[in-house]
N, C-alpha and C positions, 0 to 999 in steps of 0.2 A: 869377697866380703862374706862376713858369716852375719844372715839377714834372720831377725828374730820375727815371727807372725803373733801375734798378738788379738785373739777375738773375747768380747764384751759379753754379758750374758743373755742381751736380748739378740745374737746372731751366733751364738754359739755352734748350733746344729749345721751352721755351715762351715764349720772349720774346715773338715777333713776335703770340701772340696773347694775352699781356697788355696788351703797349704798345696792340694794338688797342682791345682791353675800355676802356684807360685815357684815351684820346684819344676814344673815342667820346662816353664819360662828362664827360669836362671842356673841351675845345676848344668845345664850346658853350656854355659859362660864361665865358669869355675867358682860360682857362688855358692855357698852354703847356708841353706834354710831350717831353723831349729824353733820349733812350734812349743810357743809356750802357753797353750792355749787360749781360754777357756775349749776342752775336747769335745763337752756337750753344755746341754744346758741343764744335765741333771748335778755337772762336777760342785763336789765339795766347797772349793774355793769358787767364788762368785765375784767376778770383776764386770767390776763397772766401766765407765767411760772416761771416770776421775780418776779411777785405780790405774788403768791404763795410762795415763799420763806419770802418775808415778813409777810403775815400772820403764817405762820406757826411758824414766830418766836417769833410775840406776842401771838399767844394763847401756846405755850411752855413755853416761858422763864414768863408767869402772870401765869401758873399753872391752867388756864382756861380748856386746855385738858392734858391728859398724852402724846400721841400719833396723829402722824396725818398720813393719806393714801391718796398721791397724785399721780401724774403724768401728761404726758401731750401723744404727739406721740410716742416719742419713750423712754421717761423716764430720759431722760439724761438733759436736759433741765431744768427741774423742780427738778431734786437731785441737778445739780450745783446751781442751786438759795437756795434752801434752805439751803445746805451748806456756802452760801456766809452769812449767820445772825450769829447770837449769838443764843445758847443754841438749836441750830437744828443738828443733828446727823444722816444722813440720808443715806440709803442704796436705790443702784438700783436692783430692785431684776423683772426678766425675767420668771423666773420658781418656782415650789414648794421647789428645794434644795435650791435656794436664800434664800427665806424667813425661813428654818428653821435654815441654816449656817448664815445669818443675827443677829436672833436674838437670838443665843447662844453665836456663835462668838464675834461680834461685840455688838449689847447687845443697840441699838440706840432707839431713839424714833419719826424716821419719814421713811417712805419710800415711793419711786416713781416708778410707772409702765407704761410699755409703754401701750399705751390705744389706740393705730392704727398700730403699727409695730406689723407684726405677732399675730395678733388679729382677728382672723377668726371664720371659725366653734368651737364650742365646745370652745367660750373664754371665756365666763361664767364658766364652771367647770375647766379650767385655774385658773379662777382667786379664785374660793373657794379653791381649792386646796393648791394654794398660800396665802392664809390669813389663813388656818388648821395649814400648818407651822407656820406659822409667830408668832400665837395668839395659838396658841394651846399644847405646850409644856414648857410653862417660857421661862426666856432670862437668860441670862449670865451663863446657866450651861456647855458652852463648847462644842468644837467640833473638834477633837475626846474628848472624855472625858477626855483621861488623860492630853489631853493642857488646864484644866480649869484655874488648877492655874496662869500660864504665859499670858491666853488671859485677865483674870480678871483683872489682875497686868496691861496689856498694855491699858485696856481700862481705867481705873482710869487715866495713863497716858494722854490719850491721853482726858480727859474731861477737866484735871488738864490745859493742853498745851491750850485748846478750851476757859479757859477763863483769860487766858491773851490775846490770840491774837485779841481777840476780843471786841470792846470797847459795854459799855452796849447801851441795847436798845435803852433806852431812849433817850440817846443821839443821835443816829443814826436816830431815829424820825423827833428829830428838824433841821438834818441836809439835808434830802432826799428833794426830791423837795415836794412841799406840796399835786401838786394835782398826783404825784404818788401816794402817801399815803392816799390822803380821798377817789381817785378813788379804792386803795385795800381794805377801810374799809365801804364801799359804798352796800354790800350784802344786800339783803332787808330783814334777816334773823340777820344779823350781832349782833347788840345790845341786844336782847334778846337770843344770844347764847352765846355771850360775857363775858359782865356787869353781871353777876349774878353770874356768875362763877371763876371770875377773883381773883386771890390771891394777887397781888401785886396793892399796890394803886398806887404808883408812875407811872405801867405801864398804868394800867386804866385813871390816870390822862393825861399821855400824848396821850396816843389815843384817849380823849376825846379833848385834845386842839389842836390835829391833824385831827379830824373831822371838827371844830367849821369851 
């Protein structure tokens, strides 16, 4: 899976040592992690918790990453935003059982953590802990095991539900205010982490006339 990191600008100074905690944990599974910031918290580009919802749901729904690991202070912030896009599925996950019941259960492809609530000593082996789960056993095999079949059935449901309610992206592009949007595709990293990777041209297209 090529896993995008994603930090807010009130924890941005913790990037470089989540992205570590996160690549430690998955690059030896044959995952690939590509940090789209925020680097610090002096960077140019200044993502919120709203922004983050909207990137997460263009490099989702163009097939640019599988997965993205975000948050903000206390997580909740940054789940409701990414929940508010199209083709974001996002779980709040606090502990190591989150992320393993997350991604058996529920079976999504983005999750937010708190990155200042109860984030002390020892929050780094927290947070590997929590990506062991998350990344380290598949997704959708169930939890308990024998609820595989019912939860499998209810997630299908509930993707099926996620794309009628939800009108596509593109459209929701041209709709947003414009300098919301070129200020969330504003990362000094963004284009060449982007564009190269993107599967959809339609979406490519609009984020490029969303940039212009």
């Amino acid at each position: 899976m090529r896993i995008a990191l994603i930090n807010e600008n009130s924890q941005a100074a913790k990037n470089g040592m989540i992205e570590a905690c996160l690549k430690k944990v998955v690059e030896p599974m044959g995952h690939t992690v590509v940090n789209f910031g925020m680097y610090s918290a002096e960077d140019a580009c200044q993502l919120t918790y709203v922004k983050i919802g909207l990137l997460a749901s263009i490099l989702l729904e163009s097939g640019a990453v599988d997965y993205v690991v975000t948050g903000c202070g206390t997580g909740e912030g940054a789940m409701l935003a990414c929940n508010s896009f199209p083709g974001v599925l996002c779980g709040h996950l606090s502990d190591p059982s989150d992320g393993f019941m997350f991604a058996q259960i529920n079976d999504g492809n983005c999750v937010a953590l708190p990155f200042a609530k109860d984030f002390g000593w020892g929050a780094e082996l927290k947070l590997e802990m929590i990506f062991q789960q998350l990344f380290g056993f598949g997704h959708g095999q169930g939890y308990p095991k024998e609820r595989v079949v019912p939860e499998q059935a209810n997630k299908k449901i509930l993707d099926g539900v996620k794309k009628v309610t939800y009108r596509p992206l593109t459209e929701i592009l041209k709709d947003l205010d414009p300098e919301f949007v070129r200020s969330t595709l504003a990362g000094e990293k963004f284009d060449e982490l982007f564009f190269p990777y993107c599967k959809d041209a339609a979406i490519a297209d609009a984020v490029r006339a969303a940039k212009a």
